[in-house]
N, C-alpha and C positions, 0 to 999 in steps of 0.2 A: 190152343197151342200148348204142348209138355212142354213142362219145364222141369230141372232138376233142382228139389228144394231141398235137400238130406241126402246123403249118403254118409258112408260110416266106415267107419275099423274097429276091428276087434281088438280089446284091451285087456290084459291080465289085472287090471288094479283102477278102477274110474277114478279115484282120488289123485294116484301118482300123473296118469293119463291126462286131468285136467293140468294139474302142475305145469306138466313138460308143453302142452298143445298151448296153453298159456303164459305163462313166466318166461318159457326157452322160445318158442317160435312166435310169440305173438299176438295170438287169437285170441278172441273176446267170449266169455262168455255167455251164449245166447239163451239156453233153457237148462233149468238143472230139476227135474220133478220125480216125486218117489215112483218106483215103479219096482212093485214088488221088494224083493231084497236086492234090486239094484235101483238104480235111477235113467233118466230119460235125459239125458245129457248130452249135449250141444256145442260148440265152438263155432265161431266165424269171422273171417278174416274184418278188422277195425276198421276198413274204409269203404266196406260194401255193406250198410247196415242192415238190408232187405236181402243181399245174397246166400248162394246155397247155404247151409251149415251143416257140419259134421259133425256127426255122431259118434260117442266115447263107447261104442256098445262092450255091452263084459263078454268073456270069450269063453262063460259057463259052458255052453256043448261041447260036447266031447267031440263033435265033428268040425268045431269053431279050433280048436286048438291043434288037432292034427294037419288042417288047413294051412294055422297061422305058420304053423312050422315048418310044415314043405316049401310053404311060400318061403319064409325066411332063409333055408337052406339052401334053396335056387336061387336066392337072392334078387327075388322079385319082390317087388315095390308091394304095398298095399295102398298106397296113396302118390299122388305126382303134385307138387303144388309149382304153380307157376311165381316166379321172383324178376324183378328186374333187371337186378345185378347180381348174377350169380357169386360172382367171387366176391364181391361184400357181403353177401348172406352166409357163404360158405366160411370168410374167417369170423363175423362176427358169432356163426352159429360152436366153432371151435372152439371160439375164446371160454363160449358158456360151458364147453365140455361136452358137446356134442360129440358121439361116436362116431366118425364116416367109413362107409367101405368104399368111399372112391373119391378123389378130388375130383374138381368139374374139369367134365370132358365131353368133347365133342360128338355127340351120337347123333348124324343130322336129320331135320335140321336143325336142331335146339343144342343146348352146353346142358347136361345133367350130371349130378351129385347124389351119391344117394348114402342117407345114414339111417342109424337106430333110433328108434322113438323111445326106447327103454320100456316098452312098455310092450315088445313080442313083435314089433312089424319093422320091416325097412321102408322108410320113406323117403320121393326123389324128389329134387327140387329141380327145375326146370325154366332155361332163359332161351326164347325163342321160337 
């Protein structure tokens, strides 16, 4: 059976990028190894200690950053992370200074929010 162990976003800064993935949202981090003039760097959510984890990858290609940016300009997600309660994730993620471009709303069948990672992506958060 596949299964999904990694997946990833692209990051202008893996130092700032751990920060935010960790301090502001939450996430633990799971592998941090040198790899080249970046590192192999990982997050994953604190109550699945064997689930997927995501990758802080650097958005060095030139094709990685014209991506991030269309992407961001259409204001498409690079990530969708599932929450329980959206509107307690979405004030406590405010209070921390979180960017949003959208309060949570209903797009069904789920309620989603979607803000800036600071770090070049919008990401949505998702109840439902």
């Amino acid at each position: 059976m596949i299964r999904i162990a990694v997946t990833s976003v692209l990051v202008d800064d893996q130092a700032k990028a751990l920060r935010f993935y960790t301090e502001v949202l939450g996430f633990v981090k799971k592998k941090d190894l040198p790899a080249g003039a970046y590192r192999w760097l990982t997050v994953a959510s604190p109550d699945v200690s064997e689930g997927v984890e995501l990758a802080l990858e650097p958005d060095a290609h030139p094709a990685a950053k014209a991506y991030k940016k269309a992407m961001f300009a259409d204001e498409i997600p690079a990530a969708s992370f599932s929450v329980d309660d959206i509107q307690a994730e979405y004030e406590r993620l405010k209070a921390l200074g979180v960017k949003f471009r959208s309060k949570p709303s209903q797009a069904a069948p789920a309620t989603v929010a979607l803000f800036d990672d600071s770090c070049g992506n919008l990401i949505q958060i998702a109840q439902g």
